[in-house]
C-alpha positions as CSV (number, residue, x, y, z in Angstrom):
1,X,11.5,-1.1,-17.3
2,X,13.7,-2.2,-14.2
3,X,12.5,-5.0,-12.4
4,X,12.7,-5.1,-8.5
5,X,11.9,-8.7,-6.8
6,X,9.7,-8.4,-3.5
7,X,8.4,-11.2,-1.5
8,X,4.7,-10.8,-0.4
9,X,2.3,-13.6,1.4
10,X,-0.7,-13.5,0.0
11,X,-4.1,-15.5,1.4
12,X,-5.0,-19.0,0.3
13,X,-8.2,-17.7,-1.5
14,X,-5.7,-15.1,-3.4
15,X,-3.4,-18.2,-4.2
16,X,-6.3,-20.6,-5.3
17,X,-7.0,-17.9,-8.2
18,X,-3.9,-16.8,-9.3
19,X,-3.4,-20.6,-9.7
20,X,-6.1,-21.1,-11.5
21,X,-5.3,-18.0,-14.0
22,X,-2.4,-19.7,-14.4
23,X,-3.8,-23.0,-15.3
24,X,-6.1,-21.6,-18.0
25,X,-3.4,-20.6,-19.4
26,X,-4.1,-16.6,-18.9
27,X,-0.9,-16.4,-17.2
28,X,2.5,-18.4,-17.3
29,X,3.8,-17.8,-13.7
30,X,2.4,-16.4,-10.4
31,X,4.6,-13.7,-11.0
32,X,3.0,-12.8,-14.0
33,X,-0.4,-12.6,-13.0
34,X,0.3,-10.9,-9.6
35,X,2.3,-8.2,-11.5
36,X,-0.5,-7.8,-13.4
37,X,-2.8,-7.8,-10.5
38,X,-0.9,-5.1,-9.0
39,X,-1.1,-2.7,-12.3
40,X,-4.5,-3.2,-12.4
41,X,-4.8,-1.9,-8.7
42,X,-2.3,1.2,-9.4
43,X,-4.2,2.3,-12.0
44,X,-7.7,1.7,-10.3
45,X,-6.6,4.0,-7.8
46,X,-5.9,6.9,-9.4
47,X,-6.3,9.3,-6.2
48,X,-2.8,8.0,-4.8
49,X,-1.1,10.7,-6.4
50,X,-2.7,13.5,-4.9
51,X,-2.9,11.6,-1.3
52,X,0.8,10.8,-1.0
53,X,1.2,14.6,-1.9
54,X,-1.3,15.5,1.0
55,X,0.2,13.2,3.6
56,X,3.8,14.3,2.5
57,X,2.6,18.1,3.0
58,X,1.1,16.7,6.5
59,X,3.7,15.4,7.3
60,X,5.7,18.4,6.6
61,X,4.1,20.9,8.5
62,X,4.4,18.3,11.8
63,X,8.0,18.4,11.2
64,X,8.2,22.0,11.0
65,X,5.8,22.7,14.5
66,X,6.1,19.5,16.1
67,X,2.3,19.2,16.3
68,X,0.3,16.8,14.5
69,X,-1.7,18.8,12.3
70,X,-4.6,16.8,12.7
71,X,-6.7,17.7,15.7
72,X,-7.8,14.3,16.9
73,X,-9.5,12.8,20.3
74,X,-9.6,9.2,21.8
75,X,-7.2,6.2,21.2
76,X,-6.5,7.1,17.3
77,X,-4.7,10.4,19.2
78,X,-3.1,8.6,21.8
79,X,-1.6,6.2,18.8
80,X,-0.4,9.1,16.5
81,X,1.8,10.0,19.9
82,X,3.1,7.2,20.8
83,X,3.7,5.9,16.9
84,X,7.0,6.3,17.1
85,X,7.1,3.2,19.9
86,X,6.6,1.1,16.6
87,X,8.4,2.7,13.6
């Protein structure tokens, strides 16, 4: 499998017990044990599939009427509109 390298900032809490995994010996590297942090959270979460297929179908159908297909009310509306003030 490829490899990609990302750089992430993770809290000091986070740090303290990768560090510690790593000082056990669990782990050999910080990368190690926060690449297999990461799997473990992919494959807890196995509803991403279908929710990246729902937003991309969302996401869609606003492209194609120019209306977000969510009826919303208050400020979470008022920040959909104006999102692209931020992209």
């Amino acid at each position: 499998m490829a490899r990609e390298t990302v750089q992430i900032r993770i809290d000091k809490d986070t740090s303290i017990f990768v560090d510690k995994l790593i000082k056990s010996g669990i782990f050999m590297t910080k990368s190690d044990a926060l690449r297999y942090i990461i799997s473990l959270g992919i494959s807890a979460s196995e509803n991403f599939p279908e929710i990246l297929d729902k937003v991309a179908r969302l996401k869609a159908l606003e492209k194609s009427t120019g209306e977000i297909p969510i009826e919303l009310t208050g400020s979470l509306n008022d920040l959909l509109k104006e999102r692209h003030r931020f992209i």
